[in-house]
SENUKE-149288 format. One record per residue (C-alpha): z, y, x. Coordinates in steps of 0.02 Angstrom, whole numbers, always signed. Layout:
% residues N
<torza <Z Y X>>
...
END
This chain:
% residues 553
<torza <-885 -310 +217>>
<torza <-1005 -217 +124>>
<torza <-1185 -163 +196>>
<torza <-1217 +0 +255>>
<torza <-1239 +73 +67>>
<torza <-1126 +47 -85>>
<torza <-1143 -121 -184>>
<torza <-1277 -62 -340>>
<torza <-1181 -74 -499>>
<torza <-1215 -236 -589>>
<torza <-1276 -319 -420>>
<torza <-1130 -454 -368>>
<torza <-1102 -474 -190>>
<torza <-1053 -619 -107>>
<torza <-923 -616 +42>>
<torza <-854 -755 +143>>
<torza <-666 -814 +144>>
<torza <-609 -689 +250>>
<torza <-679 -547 +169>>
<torza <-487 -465 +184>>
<torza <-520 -454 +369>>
<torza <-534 -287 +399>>
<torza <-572 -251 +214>>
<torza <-561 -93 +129>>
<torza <-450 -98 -7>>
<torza <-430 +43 -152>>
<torza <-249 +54 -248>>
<torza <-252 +109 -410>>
<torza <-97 +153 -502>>
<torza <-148 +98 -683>>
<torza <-42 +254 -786>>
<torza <-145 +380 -690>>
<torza <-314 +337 -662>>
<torza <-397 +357 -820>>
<torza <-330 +359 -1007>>
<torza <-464 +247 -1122>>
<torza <-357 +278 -1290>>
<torza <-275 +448 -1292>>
<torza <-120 +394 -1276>>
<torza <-84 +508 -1113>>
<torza <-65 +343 -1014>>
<torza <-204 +257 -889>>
<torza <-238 +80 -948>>
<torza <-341 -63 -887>>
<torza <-485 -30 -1003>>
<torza <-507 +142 -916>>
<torza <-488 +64 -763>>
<torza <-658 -37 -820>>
<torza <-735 +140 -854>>
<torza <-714 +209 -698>>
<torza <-761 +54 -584>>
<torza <-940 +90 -565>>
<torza <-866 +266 -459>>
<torza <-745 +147 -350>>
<torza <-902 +28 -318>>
<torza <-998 +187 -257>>
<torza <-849 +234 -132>>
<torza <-904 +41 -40>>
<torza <-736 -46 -38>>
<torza <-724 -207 -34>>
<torza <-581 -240 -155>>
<torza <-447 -145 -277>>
<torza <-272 -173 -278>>
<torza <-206 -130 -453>>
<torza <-1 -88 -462>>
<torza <+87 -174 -606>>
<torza <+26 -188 -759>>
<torza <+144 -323 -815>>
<torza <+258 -315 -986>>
<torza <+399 -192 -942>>
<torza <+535 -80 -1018>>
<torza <+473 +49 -866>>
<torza <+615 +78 -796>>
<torza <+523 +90 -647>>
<torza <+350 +102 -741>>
<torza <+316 -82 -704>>
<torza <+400 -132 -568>>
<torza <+542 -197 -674>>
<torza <+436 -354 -752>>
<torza <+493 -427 -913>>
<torza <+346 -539 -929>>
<torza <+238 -608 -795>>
<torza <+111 -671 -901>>
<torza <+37 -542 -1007>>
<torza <-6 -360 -992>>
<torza <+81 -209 -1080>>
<torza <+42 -148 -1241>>
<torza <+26 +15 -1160>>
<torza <-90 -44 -1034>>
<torza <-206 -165 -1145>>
<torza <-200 -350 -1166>>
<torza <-253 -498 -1062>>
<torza <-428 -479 -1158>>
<torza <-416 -303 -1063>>
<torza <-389 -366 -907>>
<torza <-516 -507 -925>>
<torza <-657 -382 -941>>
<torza <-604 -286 -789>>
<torza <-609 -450 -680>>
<torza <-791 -486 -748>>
<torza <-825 -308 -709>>
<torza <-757 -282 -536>>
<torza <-823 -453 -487>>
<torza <-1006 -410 -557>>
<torza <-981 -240 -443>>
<torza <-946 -339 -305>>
<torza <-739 -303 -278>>
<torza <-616 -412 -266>>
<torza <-473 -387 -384>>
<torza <-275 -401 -299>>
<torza <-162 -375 -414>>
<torza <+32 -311 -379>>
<torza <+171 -462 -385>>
<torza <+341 -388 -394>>
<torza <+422 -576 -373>>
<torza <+597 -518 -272>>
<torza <+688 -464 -458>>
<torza <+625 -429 -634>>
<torza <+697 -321 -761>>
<torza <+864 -331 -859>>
<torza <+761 -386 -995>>
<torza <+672 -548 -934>>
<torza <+733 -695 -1043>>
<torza <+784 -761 -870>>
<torza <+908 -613 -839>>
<torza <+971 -628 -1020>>
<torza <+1012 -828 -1011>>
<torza <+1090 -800 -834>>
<torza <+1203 -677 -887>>
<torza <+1263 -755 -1050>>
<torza <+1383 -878 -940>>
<torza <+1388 -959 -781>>
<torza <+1359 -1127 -823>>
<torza <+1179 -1122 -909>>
<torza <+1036 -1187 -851>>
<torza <+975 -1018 -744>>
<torza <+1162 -958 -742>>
<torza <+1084 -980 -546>>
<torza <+941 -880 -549>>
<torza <+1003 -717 -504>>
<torza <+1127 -684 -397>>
<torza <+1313 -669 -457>>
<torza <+1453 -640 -333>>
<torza <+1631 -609 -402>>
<torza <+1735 -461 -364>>
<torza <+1849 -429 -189>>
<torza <+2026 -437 -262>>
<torza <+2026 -272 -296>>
<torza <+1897 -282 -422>>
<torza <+1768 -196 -293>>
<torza <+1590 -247 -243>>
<torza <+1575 -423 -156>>
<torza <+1509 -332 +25>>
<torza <+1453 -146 +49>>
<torza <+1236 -155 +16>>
<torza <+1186 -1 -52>>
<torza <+1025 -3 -167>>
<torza <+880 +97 -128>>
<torza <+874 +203 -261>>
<torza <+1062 +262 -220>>
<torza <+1238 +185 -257>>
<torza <+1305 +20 -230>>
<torza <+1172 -139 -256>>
<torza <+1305 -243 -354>>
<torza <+1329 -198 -542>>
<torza <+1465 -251 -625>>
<torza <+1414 -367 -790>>
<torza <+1551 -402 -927>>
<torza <+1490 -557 -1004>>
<torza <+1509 -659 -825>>
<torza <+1637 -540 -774>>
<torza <+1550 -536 -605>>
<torza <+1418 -417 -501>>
<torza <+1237 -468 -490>>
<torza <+1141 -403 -330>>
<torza <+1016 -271 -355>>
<torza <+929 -192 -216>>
<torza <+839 -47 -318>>
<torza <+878 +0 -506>>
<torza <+1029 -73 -584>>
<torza <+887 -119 -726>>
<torza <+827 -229 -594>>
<torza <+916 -376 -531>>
<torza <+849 -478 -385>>
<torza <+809 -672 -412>>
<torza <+904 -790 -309>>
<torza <+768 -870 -198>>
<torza <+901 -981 -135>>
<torza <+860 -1103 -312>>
<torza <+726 -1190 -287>>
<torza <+685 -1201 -474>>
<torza <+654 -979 -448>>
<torza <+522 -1027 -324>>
<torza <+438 -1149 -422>>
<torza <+439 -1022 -563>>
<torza <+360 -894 -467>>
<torza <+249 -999 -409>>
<torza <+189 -1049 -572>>
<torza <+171 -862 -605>>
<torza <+52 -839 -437>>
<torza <-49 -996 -506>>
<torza <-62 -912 -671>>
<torza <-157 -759 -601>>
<torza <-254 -854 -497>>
<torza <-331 -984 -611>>
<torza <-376 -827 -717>>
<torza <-472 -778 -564>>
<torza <-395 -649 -459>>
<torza <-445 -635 -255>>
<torza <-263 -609 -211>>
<torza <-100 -531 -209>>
<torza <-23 -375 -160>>
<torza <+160 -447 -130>>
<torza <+289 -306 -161>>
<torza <+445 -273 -49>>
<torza <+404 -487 +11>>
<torza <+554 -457 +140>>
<torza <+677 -459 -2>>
<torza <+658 -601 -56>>
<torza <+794 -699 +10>>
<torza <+979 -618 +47>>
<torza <+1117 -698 +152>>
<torza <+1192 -840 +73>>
<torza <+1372 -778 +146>>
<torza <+1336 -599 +78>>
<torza <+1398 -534 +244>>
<torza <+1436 -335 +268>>
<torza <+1259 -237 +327>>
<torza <+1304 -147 +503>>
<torza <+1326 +39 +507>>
<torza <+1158 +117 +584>>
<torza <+1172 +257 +745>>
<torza <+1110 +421 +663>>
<torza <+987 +431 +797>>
<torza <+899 +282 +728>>
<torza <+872 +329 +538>>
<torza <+692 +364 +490>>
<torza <+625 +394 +301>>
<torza <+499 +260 +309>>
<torza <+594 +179 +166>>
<torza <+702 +291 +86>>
<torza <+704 +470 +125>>
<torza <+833 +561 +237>>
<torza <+966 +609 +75>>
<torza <+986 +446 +33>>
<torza <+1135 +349 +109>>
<torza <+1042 +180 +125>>
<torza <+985 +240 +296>>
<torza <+1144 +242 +338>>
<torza <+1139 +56 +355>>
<torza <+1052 -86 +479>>
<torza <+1011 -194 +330>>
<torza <+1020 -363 +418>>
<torza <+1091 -466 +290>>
<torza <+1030 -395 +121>>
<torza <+840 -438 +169>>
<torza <+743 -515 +288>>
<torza <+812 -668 +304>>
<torza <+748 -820 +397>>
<torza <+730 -951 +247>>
<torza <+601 -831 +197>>
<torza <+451 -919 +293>>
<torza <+464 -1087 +215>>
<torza <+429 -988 +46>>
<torza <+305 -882 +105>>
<torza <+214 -1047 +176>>
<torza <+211 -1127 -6>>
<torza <+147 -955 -83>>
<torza <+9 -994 +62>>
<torza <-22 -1164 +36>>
<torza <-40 -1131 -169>>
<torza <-180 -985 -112>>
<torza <-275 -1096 -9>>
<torza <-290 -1206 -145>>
<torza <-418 -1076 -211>>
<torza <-570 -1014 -115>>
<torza <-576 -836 -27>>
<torza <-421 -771 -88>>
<torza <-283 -689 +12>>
<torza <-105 -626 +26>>
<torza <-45 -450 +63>>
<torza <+137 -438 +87>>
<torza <+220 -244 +94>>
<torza <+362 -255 +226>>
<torza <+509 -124 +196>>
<torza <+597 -102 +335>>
<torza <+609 +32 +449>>
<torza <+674 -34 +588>>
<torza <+571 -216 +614>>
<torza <+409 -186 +522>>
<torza <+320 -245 +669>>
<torza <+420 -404 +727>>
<torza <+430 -451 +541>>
<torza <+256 -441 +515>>
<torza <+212 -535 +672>>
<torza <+338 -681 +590>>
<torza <+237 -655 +419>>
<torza <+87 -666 +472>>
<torza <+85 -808 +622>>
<torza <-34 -936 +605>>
<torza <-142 -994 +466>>
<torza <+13 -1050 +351>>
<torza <+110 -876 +314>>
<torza <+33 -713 +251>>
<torza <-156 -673 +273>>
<torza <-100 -491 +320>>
<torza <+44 -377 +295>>
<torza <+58 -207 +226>>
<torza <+130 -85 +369>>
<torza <+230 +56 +361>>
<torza <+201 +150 +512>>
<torza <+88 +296 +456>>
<torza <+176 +323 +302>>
<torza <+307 +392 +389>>
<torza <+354 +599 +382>>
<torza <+320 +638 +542>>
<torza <+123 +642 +589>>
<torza <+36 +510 +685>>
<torza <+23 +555 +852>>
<torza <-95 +485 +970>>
<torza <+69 +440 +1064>>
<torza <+128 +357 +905>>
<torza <-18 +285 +857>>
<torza <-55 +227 +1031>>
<torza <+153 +159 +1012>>
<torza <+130 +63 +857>>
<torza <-16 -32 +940>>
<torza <+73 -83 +1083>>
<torza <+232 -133 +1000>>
<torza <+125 -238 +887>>
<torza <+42 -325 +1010>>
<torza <+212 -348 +1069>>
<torza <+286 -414 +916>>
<torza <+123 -484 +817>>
<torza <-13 -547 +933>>
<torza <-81 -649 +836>>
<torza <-33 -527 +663>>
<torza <-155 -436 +545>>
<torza <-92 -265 +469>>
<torza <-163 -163 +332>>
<torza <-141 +15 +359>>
<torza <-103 +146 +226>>
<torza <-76 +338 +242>>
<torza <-44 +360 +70>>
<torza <+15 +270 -85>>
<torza <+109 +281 -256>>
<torza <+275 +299 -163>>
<torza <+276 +431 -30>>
<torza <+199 +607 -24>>
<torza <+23 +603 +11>>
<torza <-21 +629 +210>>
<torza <-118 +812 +174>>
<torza <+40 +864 +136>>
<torza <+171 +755 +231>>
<torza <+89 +791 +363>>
<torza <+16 +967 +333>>
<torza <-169 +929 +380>>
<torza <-313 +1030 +374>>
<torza <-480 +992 +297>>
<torza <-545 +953 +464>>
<torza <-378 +836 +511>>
<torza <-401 +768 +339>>
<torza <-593 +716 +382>>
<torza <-528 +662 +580>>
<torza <-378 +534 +507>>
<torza <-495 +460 +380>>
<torza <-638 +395 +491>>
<torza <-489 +364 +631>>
<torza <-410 +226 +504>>
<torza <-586 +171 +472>>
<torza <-601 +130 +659>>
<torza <-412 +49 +694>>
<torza <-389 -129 +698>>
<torza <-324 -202 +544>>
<torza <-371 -184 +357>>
<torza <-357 -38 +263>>
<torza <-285 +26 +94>>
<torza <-341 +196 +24>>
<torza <-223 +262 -125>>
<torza <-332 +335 -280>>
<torza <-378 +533 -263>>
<torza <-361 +526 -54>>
<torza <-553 +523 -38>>
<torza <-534 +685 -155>>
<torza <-416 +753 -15>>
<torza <-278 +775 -134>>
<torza <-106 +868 -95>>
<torza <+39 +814 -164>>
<torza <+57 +887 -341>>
<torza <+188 +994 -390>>
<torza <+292 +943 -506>>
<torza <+423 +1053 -614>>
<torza <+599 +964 -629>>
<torza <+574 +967 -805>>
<torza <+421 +861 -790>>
<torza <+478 +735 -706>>
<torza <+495 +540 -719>>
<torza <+548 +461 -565>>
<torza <+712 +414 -583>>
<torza <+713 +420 -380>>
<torza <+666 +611 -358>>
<torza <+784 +630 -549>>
<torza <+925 +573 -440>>
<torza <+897 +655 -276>>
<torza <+826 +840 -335>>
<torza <+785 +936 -259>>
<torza <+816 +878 -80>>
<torza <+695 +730 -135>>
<torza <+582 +765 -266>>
<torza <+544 +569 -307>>
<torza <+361 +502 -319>>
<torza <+287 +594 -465>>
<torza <+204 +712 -349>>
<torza <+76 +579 -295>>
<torza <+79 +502 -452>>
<torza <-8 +636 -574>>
<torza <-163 +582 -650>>
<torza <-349 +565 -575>>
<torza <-459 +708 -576>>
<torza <-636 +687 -640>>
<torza <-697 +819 -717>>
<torza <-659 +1004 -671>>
<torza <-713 +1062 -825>>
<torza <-646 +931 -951>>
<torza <-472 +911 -1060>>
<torza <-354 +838 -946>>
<torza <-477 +854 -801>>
<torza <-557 +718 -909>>
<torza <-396 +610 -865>>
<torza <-380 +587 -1065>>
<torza <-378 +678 -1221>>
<torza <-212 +656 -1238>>
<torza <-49 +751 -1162>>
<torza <-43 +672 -1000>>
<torza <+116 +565 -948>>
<torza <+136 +674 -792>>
<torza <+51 +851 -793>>
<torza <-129 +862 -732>>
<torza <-106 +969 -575>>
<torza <-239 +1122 -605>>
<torza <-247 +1133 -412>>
<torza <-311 +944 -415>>
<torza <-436 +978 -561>>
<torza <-534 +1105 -428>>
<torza <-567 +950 -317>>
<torza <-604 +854 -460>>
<torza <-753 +709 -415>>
<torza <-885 +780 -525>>
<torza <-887 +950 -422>>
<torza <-877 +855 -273>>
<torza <-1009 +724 -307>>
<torza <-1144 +888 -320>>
<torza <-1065 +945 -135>>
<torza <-1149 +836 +23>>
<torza <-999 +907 +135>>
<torza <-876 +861 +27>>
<torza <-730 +756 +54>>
<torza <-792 +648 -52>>
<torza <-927 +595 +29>>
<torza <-839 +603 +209>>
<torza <-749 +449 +130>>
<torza <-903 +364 +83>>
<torza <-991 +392 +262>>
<torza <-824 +327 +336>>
<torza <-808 +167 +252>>
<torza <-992 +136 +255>>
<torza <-969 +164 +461>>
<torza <-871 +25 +436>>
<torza <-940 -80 +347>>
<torza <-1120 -90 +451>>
<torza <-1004 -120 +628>>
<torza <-926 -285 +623>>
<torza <-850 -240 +790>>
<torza <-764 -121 +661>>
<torza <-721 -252 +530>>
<torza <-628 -383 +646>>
<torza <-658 -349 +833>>
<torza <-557 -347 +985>>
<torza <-475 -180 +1030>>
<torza <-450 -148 +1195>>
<torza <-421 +4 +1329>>
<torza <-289 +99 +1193>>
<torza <-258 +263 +1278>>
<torza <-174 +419 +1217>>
<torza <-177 +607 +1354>>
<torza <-94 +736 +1250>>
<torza <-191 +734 +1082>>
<torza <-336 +631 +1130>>
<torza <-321 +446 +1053>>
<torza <-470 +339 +1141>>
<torza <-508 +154 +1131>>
<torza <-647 +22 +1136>>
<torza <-697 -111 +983>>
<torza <-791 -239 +1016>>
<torza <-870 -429 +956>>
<torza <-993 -551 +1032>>
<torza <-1132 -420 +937>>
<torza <-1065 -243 +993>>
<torza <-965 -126 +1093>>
<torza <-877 +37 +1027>>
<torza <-797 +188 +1112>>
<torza <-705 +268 +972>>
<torza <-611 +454 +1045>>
<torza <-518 +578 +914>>
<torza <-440 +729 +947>>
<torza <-272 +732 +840>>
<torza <-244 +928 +885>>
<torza <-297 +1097 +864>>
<torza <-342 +1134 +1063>>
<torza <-505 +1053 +1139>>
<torza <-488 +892 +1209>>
<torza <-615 +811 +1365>>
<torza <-627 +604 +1319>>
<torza <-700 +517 +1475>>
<torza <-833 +375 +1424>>
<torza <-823 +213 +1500>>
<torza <-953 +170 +1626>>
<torza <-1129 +118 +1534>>
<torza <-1265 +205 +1428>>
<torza <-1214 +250 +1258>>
<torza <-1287 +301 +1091>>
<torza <-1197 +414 +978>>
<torza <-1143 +332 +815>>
<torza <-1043 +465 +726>>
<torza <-953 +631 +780>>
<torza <-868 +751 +692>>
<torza <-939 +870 +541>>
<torza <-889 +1020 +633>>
<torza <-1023 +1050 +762>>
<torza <-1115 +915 +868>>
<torza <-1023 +809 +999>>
<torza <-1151 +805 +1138>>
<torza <-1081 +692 +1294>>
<torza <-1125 +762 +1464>>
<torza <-1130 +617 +1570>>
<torza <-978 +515 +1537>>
<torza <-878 +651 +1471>>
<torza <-873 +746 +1302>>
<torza <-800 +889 +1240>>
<torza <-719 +857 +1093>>
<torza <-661 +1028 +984>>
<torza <-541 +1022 +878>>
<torza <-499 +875 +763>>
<torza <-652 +829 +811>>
<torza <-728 +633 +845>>
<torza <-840 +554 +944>>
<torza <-907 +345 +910>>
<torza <-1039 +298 +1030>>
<torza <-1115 +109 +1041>>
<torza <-1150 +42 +1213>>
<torza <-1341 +33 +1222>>
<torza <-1412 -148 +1255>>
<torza <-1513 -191 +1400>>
END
């Protein structure tokens, strides 16, 4: 982890192997952080312009979504070609300069590998469909018609509909578990693995730190395409998909997460390894055995180095309840696991308005993910305190929230670009019309107003991962004595160097949190008025926090 301050721009800093270990990691969705050509789209040379800012913030690495050649049907995640950037996005050059950038800053780079399918354009897809008997006529995967000319079994696609389209050329279906412009690989041919592989090694030997591994629990399907299970209505959530869509209808037990999985996952390990300090971040989606499948994932030294959860990205608000849940079920499931929390990302509302917080709940969840166990991913604009963005139907590009309006209003709403300037074109975004509109409500939180305001959100982000960064009890220590009365979430971290009693109030009514036994020094409390323990209790208002360090001697 970084030191107390932010790395100095131009000073490298050296971290150890497991430097993802509790790391702090920034994603930044490359259309809408900053626009270097006035084209209206972000690209990785503005990326490089604004790095100095994400160096300031003190995380230890940046997670960059697809950047990859792509038709965009799904603005990237539909991958074309593996091995070079998109004209709209740069060139390799581009990307070259970023790496030399990031790594002179100090930050590890992760890029996003979208390995379970690629788009309807890859020269793969277009030699496997031409006829069933060419040399990758097995790479994706083809299943003929029932008799009566219907879909081979009844998996339904995220994005809506039935995940087998019909192709005319093999006059079969071909699995697709989101767009139809994006058909999934068969990972049961081992000549697909190798070829992936060969794409990780690519990336790596041009000197990224690691991988963010999209939807890695899709992977592999059932071999005997069995029927998915109808789910109880009681147990649908819209940690996945959201309530409108019928795929929660289904327990999807046979179109994902299936065992043969591991071995891959241990030879996308073993071909990491093979490079010093970098690591492996897979993104789980499934809403019912996020937990168990991350404690498989992750097990051991062979498997993932830590897997992205799903827990808090959830509509409902995390309770201390919850929160206290989710802990115990993954002890339960993943003893031995490492997650990487997330509130927000590119594809769910962002939590100030999913979950309706206040400034002060805002400032409370931040340094409370700062303090969990686990590593941690921040989405681009949350240390602004960004709402979701309202977006007019007119406006919008998600083909998700195009096909669900207006029950579900897609992903554009966390999507629209950066805000940097209050006073600039475009909220100095770029000089050209934006892909997505700049949201004007945005452009009054913008980060050069709030870099001249100390109490700023802003800056709460910076004191929060700098708290983190100068604890390594924080970083990767035991956490112990989880305990959640009402709205009061309380625990203890801890290493061979230092003991922490971490209490948050996650309500709006004062809360008492009892200390342990032991002299304590305050650490941090909430902006809102001094915490002051009496004894071994403290009153905590609310959304208020309290971190005290167990004195020595």
């Amino acid at each position: 982890m970084n030191a107390q301050m932010a790395p100095q721009p131009g000073v490298p800093v050296e971290r150890a192997a497991d430097w993802w270990r509790g790391g702090v990691i920034y994603q930044i969705y490359p259309r809408s952080f900053q626009d270097s050509n006035g084209d209206g789209i972000g690209d990785l040379a503005g990326i490089t312009q604004r790095l100095d800012y994400v160096a300031s913030l003190g995380v230890d690495a940046i997670w960059i979504s697809p950047f990859f050649k792509s038709p965009m049907k799904d603005f990237g995640y539909d991958v074309s070609d593996y091995r070079d950037v998109d004209p709209m996005f740069g060139t390799l050059a581009d990307f070259d300069a970023l790496l030399a950038r990031a790594h002179a800053l100090g930050l590890k780079v992760m890029i996003d590998l979208v390995l379970s399918h690629t788009s309807d354009q890859h020269p793969w897809f277009s030699e496997s469909r031409a006829s069933r008997d060419n040399p990758k006529s097995d790479w994706y995967v083809w299943a003929d018609p029932k008799p009566d000319g219907t879909p081979p079994n009844n998996w339904l696609a995220i994005f809506g509909g039935s995940a087998w389209q019909w192709d005319a050329r093999r006059q079969q279906y071909y699995l697709h578990n989101f767009l139809a412009a994006q058909p999934d690989l068969n990972f049961h041919e081992p000549q697909v693995q190798d070829a992936l592989l060969d794409v990780a090694r690519f990336w790596l030997d041009r000197g990224v730190d690691g991988f963010r591994l999209d939807t890695i629990n899709f992977y592999f399907h059932d071999k005997d395409l069995r029927d998915n299970p109808p789910l109880p209505q009681d147990a649908r959530n819209d940690s996945i998909a959201p309530q409108v869509n019928p795929y929660n209808h289904q327990d999807h037990l046979h179109s994902k997460s299936q065992p043969e999985n591991l071995a891959f996952l241990e030879r996308l390990r073993a071909l990491t390894d093979a490079y010093d300090a970098r690591a492996c971040l897979g993104e789980i989606g499934d809403a019912h055995r996020g937990l168990e499948i991350m404690g498989q994932y992750t097990e051991g030294e062979t498997r993932m180095h830590m897997c992205y959860a799903f827990e808090f990205l959830e509509g409902r608000r995390a309770t201390a309840e919850g929160i206290a849940q989710v802990f115990r079920d993954l002890e339960a499931a993943a003893p031995d696991g490492w997650a990487c929390w997330a509130f927000s990302n590119h594809d769910v509302q962002r939590h100030a308005s999913r979950w309706g917080l206040s400034d002060d709940a805002l400032r409370c969840y931040t340094m409370l993910i700062m303090c969990l166990r686990g590593s941690v991913c921040l989405y681009q604009g949350e240390e602004l305190g960004l709402a979701e963005a309202d977006v007019a139907f007119e406006d919008l590009q998600d083909p998700y929230g195009i096909e669900f309006w207006p029950e579900f209003k897609g992903r554009d709403g966390c999507r629209t670009p950066m805000v940097w300037q209050t006073q600039a074109e475009n909220a100095g975004f770029g000089s050209g019309k934006s892909w997505l509109p700049v949201s004007p409500t945005h452009a009054e939180a913008a980060v050069d107003r709030q870099e001249q305001d100390p109490g700023a959100m802003l800056h709460h982000y910076r004191r929060a991962i700098a708290l983190r960064g100068a604890h390594p009890a924080l970083q990767a220590g035991h956490q112990d004595d989880l305990r959640a009365d009402q709205n009061l979430l309380s625990f203890q971290r801890s290493d061979v160097s230092e003991t922490l009693f971490c209490a948050f109030n996650l309500g709006d009514e004062p809360a008492v949190a009892t200390l342990p036994d032991g002299s304590w020094q305050v650490v941090s409390q909430g902006m809102r008025g001094a915490v002051s323990p009496k004894g071994q209790h403290a009153m905590l208002g609310a959304w208020q926090y309290l971190i005290v360090k167990r004195a020595e001697g």
